[in-house]
C-alpha positions as CSV (number, residue, x, y, z in Angstrom):
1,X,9.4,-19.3,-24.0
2,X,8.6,-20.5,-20.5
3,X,10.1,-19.7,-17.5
4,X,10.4,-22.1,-14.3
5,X,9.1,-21.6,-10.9
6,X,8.5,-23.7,-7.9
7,X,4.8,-23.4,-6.7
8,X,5.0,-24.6,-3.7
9,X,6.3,-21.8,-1.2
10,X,9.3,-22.6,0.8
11,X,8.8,-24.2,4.4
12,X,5.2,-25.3,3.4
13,X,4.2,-28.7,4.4
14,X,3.8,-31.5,1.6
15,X,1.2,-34.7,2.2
16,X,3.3,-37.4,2.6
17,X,2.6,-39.8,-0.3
18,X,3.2,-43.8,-0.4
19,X,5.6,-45.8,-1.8
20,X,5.9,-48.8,-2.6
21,X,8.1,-51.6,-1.0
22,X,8.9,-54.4,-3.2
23,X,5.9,-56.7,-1.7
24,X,3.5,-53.6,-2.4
25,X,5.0,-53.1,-6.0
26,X,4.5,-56.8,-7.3
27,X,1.2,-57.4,-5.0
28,X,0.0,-54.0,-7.3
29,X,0.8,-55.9,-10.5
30,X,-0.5,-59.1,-8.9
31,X,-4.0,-57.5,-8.7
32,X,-3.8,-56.6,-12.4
33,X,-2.3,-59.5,-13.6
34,X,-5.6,-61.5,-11.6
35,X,-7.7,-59.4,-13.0
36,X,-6.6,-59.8,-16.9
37,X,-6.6,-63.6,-15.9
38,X,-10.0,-63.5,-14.3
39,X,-11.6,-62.1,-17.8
40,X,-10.0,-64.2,-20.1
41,X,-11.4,-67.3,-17.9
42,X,-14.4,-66.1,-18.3
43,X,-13.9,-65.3,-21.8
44,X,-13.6,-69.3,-22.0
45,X,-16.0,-70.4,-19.7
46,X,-18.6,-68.4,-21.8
47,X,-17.2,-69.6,-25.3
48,X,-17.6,-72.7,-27.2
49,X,-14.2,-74.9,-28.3
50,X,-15.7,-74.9,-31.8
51,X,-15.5,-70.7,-31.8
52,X,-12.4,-69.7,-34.0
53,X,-11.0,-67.3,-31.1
54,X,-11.2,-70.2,-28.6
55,X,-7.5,-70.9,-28.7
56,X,-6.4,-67.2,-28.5
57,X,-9.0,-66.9,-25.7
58,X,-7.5,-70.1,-24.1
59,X,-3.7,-69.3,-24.3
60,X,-4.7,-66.2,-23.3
61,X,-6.1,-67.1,-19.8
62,X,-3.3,-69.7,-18.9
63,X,-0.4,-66.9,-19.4
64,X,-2.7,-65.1,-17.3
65,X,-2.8,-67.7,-14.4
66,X,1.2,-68.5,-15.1
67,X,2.3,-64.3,-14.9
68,X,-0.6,-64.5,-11.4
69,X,1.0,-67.3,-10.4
70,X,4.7,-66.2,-10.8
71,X,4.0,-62.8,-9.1
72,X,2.4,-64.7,-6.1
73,X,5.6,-66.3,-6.0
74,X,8.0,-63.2,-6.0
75,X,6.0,-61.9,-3.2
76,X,6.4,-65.0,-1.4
77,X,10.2,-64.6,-2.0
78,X,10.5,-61.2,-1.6
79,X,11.8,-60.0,2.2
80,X,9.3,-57.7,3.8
81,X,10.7,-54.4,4.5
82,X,7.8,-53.3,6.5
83,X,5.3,-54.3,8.7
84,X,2.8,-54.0,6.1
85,X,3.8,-56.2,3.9
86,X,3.0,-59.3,5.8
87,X,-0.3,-59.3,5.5
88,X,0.2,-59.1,1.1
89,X,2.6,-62.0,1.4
90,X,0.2,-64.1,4.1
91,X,-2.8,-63.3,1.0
92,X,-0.2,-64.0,-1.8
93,X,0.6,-67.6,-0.4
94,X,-2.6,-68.4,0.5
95,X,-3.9,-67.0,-3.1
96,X,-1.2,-69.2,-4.7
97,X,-2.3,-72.3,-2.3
98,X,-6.3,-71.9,-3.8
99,X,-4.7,-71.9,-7.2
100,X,-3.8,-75.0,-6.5
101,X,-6.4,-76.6,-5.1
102,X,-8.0,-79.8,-7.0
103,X,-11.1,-80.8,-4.9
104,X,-13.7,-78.7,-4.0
105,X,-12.6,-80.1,0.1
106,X,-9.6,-77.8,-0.6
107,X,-11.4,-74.7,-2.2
108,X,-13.8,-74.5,0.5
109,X,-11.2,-74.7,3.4
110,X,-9.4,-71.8,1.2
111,X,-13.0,-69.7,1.2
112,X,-13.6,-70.4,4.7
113,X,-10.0,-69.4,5.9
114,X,-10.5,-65.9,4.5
115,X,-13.7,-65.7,5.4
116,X,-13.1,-67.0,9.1
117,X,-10.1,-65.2,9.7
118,X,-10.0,-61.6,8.1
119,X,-7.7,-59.8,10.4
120,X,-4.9,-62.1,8.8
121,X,-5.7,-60.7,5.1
122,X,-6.3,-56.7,5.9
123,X,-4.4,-53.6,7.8
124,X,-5.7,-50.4,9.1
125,X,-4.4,-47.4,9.9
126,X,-4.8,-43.8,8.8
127,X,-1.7,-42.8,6.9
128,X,-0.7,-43.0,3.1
129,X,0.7,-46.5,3.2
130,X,-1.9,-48.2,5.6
131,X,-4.7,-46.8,3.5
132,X,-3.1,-48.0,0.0
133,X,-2.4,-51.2,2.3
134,X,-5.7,-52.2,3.0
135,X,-6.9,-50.6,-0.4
136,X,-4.7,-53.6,-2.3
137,X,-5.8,-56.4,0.1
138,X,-9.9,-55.1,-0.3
139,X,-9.1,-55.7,-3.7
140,X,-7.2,-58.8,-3.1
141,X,-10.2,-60.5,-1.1
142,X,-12.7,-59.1,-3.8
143,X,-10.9,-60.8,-6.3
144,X,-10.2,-64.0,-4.2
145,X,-14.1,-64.5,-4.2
146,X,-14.0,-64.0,-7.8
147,X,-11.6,-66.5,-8.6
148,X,-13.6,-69.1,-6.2
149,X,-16.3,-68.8,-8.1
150,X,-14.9,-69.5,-11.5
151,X,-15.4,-73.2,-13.1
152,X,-11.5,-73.7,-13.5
153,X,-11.7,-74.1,-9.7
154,X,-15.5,-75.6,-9.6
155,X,-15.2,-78.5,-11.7
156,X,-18.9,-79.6,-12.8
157,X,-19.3,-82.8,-11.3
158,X,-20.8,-86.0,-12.6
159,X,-24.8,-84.1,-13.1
160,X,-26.3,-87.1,-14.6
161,X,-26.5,-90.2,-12.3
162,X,-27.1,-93.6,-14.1
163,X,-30.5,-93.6,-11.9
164,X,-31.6,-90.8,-14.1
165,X,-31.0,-92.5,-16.8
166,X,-32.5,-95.6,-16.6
167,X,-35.4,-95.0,-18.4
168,X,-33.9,-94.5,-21.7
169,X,-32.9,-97.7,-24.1
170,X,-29.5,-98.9,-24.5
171,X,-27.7,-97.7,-28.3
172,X,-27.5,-100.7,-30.2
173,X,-24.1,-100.6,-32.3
């Protein structure tokens, strides 16, 4: 049979460790949710519609994008308790914005607003929660580029132009 002791002498000094606020907590699951939702994009962007696991693959990536989507709003929604959390709920809104987007006008005003202004999307600091802080919103921007790059958002666009086709003979029906 065991017996219990504390380890930790009396007095001594424990590292303070981070917790999370509410933002923090769903911007955490926000990054796994994007990430889950990032894969199984790809895992349809690489497949064929023929393949037998496209539908899984399919319904599998848009309650990916609607659980990433619904978690960028409860962060939105969410009340920041702390200073820190500002910055999560700036990149969740503008995260749910690119989302969104439908011309490639819009993504490219959504790349360049992270890329031109990315004081608004980080925090510094040296203690527990400004280190976790900017840890999540590395991550955040990392996969930001990620989803930018995906076809959902970069539609191919018309690639053959009737000029480049004008040398071949009309069907006959």
């Amino acid at each position: 049979m065991a017996d219990t002791r504390i380890t930790t002498r009396f007095g001594a000094d424990e590292p303070e460790y981070f917790r999370h606020s509410p933002v923090s907590g769903h911007f955490s699951h926000l990054l796994a949710a994007l990430a889950a939702a990032i894969e199984a994009e790809r895992d349809i962007e690489d497949g064929l519609w023929s393949d037998p696991g496209f539908d899984h693959w399919l319904r599998q990536a848009e309650l990916g994008w609607e659980r990433a989507s619904g978690l960028c709003r409860a962060i939105i929604d969410v009340p920041a308790t702390r200073c820190s959390d500002v910055p999560l709920q700036r990149f969740a809104r503008h995260l749910h914005w690119t989302l969104g987007c439908e011309t490639a006008a819009e993504l490219r005003t959504a790349r360049q607003i992270v890329a031109g202004h990315p004081d608004l999307f980080s925090w510094s600091g040296n203690g527990p929660e400004e280190r976790r802080v900017a840890q999540m919103l590395a991550r955040g921007r990392q996969q930001f580029h990620e989803v930018c790059m995906l076809d959902m958002l970069n539609p191919v666009e018309a690639v053959a132009s009737p000029e480049a086709c004008s040398e071949y003979e009309p069907f006959a029906a």
